[in-house]
C-alpha positions as CSV (number, residue, x, y, z in Angstrom):
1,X,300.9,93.5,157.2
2,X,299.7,97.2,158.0
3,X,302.0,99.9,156.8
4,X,300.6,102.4,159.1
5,X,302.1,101.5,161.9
6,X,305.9,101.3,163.1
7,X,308.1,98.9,163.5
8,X,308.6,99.5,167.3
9,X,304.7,99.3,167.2
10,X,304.8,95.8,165.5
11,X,307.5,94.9,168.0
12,X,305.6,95.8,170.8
13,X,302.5,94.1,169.8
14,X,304.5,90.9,168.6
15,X,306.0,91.0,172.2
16,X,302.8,90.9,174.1
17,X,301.3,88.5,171.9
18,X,303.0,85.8,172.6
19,X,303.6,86.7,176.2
20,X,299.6,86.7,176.4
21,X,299.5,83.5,174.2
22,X,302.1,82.0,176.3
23,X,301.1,83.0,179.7
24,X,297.2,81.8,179.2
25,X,297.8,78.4,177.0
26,X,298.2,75.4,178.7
27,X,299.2,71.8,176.9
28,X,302.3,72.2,174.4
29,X,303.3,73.8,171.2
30,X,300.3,72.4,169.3
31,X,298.1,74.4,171.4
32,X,300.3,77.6,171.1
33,X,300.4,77.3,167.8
34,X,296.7,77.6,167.6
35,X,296.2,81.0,169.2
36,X,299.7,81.8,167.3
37,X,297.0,81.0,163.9
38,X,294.1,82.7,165.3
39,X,296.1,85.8,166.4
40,X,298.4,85.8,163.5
41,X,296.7,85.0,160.5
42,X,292.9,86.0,161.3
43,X,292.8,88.5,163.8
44,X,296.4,90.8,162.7
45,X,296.2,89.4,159.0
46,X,299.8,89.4,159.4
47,X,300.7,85.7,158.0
48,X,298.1,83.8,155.6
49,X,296.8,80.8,156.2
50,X,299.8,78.7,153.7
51,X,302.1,80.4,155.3
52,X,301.3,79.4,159.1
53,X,301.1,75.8,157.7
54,X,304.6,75.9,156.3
55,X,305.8,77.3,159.9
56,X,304.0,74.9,161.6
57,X,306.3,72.2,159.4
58,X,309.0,73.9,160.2
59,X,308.6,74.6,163.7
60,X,307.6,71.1,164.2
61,X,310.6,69.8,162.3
62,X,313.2,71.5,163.7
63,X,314.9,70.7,167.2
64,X,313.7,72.1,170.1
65,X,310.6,73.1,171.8
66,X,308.0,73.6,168.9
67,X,306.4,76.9,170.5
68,X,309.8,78.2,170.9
69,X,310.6,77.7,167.3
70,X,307.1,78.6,166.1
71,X,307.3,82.1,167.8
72,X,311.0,82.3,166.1
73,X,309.6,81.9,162.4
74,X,306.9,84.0,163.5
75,X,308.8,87.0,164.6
76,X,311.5,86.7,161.5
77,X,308.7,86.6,159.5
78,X,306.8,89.4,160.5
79,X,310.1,91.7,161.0
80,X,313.3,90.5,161.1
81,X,316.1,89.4,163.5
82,X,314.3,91.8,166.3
83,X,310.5,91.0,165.8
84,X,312.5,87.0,166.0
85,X,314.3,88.3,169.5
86,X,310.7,89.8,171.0
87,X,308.8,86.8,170.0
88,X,311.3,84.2,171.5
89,X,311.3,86.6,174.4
90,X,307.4,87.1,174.8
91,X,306.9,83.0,174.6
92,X,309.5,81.9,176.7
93,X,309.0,84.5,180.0
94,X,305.8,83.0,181.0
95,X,307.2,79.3,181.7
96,X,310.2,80.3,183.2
97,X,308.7,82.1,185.3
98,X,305.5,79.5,186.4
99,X,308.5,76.9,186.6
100,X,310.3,78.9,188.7
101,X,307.4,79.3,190.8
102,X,306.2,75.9,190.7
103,X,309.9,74.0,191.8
104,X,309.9,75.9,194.6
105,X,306.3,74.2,195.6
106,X,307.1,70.8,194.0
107,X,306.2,68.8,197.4
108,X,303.0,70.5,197.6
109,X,301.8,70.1,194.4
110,X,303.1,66.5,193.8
111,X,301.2,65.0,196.6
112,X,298.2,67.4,196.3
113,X,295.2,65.4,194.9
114,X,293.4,68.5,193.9
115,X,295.8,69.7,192.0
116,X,296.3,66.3,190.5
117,X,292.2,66.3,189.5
118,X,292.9,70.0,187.9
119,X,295.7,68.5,185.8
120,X,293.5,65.4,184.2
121,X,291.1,67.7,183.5
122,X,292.7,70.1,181.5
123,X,294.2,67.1,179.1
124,X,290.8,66.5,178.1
125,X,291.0,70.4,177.0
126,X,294.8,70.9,175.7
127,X,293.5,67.1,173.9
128,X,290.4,69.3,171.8
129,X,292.4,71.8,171.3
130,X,295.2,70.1,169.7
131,X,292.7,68.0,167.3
132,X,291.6,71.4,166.3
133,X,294.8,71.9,164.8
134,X,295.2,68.9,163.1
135,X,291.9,69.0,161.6
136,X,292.3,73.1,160.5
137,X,296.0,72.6,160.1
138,X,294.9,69.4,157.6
139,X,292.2,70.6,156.0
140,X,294.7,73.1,154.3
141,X,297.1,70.5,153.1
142,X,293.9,68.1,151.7
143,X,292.8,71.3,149.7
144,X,296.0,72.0,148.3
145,X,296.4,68.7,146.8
146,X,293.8,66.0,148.2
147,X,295.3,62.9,146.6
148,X,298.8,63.1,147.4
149,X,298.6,64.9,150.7
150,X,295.4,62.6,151.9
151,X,297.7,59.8,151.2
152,X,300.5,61.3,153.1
153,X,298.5,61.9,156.0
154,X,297.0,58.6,156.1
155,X,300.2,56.5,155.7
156,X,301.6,59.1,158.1
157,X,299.4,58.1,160.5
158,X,299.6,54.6,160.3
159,X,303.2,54.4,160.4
160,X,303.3,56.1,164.2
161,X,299.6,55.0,165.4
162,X,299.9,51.3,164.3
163,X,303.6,50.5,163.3
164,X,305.1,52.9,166.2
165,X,307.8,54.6,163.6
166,X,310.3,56.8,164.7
167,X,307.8,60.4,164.5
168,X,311.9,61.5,162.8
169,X,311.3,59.3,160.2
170,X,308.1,60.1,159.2
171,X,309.3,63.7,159.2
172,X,312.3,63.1,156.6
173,X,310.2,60.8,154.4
174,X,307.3,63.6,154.1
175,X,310.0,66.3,153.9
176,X,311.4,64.0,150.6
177,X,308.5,63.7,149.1
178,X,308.1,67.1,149.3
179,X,311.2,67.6,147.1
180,X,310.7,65.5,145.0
181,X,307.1,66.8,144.1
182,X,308.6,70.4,144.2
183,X,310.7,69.1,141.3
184,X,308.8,67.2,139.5
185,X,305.9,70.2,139.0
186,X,309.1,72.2,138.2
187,X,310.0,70.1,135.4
188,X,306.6,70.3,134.0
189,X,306.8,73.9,133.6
C-alpha cells in the first residue's frame, strides 16, 4: 500500500470504490469480486494476487452475501475496523437503494417484456464474467500446487455438477484438506 497518502485518504477512496463497483456491477458477488481484483490488486496494488484468492475463500465460505463479506475482508485488510465499516458501507448503498426503487415499480417491471428481454440478456454477461473469475481465480490455485489443487478442483466439480453435493460440503472437505496439507508441509520443515 502507498504510504504517502492518509488514512482518511484511503478511507475515502476505499468508500467510493466499492460504491462505484457496487453501483455499476450487475450479476452477484462473483462479479463484484472481479472489479474488487481488478481495482484492488492491479490498479491500487493494494492486495496481491494470493491474498485476493484467500479472501475470495473466505468471503465465499462464510455466511452471508459474498460481496458483502468480500468488501468486509477487503476494508480490514487494507485499514482496519474503519476501512471494514466504509467498505461494507460503499457495497451495500447501491442495492438498497435500486431495491428500494425497484419494489415500489414491481408491477411494472414484472409484467414488462422489455425489461424481461434486458434481464436475459445481461446473464449471458454476468455468465462471462463470472467464468473469468473462475478461470483467473483458478489459474492461481493450479500454479501454486497443480497436482493437489487440479485434483481438488476437478473432484470439486464433479461432486456439485454431476453428484449435486451440498456446495457446504464441498466447502468443509476443501477447507480440511487444506489443514491437513498446512500440517503436513509443517512437519516437513
Amino acid at each position: 500500500m502507498q504510504q504517502n497518502i492518509t488514512k482518511k485518504e484511503i478511507l475515502k477512496k476505499l468508500f467510493l470504490s466499492n460504491l462505484y463497483i457496487s453501483a455499476f456491477t450487475f450479476g452477484g458477488g462473483f462479479v463484484i469480486i472481479t472489479f474488487m481484483k481488478h481495482k484492488y490488486v492491479h490498479e491500487l496494488n493494494w492486495l496481491t494476487e494470493d491474498e485476493m484468492l484467500d479472501l475470495t475463500a473466505l468471503a465465499q465460505s462464510s455466511p452471508g452475501a459474498i460481496a458483502v463479506n468480500a468488501a468486509i475482508l477487503v476494508g480490514w485488510h487494507v485499514c482496519g475496523f474503519m476501512g471494514m465499516v466504509v467498505s461494507v458501507l460503499g457495497t451495500i448503498i447501491p442495492p438498497m437503494v435500486i431495491l428500494s426503487v425497484i419494489s415500489l415499480f414491481y408491477a411494472a417491471f414484472a409484467s414488462n417484456p422489455y425489461v424481461a428481454l434486458v434481464l436475459k440478456g445481461m446473464q449471458s454477461g454476468v455468465a462471462a464474467v463470472i467464468l473469468d473469475v473462475v478461470f483467473s481465480l483458478g489459474d492461481n490455485a493450479i500454479k501454486e500446487s497443480p497436482g493437489i489443487n487440479s485434483m481438488i478442483i476437478l473432484c470439486a466439480f464433479i461432486a456439485v455438477f454431476f453428484m449435486k453435493v451440498n456446495v457446504a460440503l464441498i466447502i468443509l472437505a476443501s477447507a480440511s484438506i487444506g489443514i491437513i496439507r498446512f500440517y503436513a508441509c509443517r512437519k516437513e520443515d
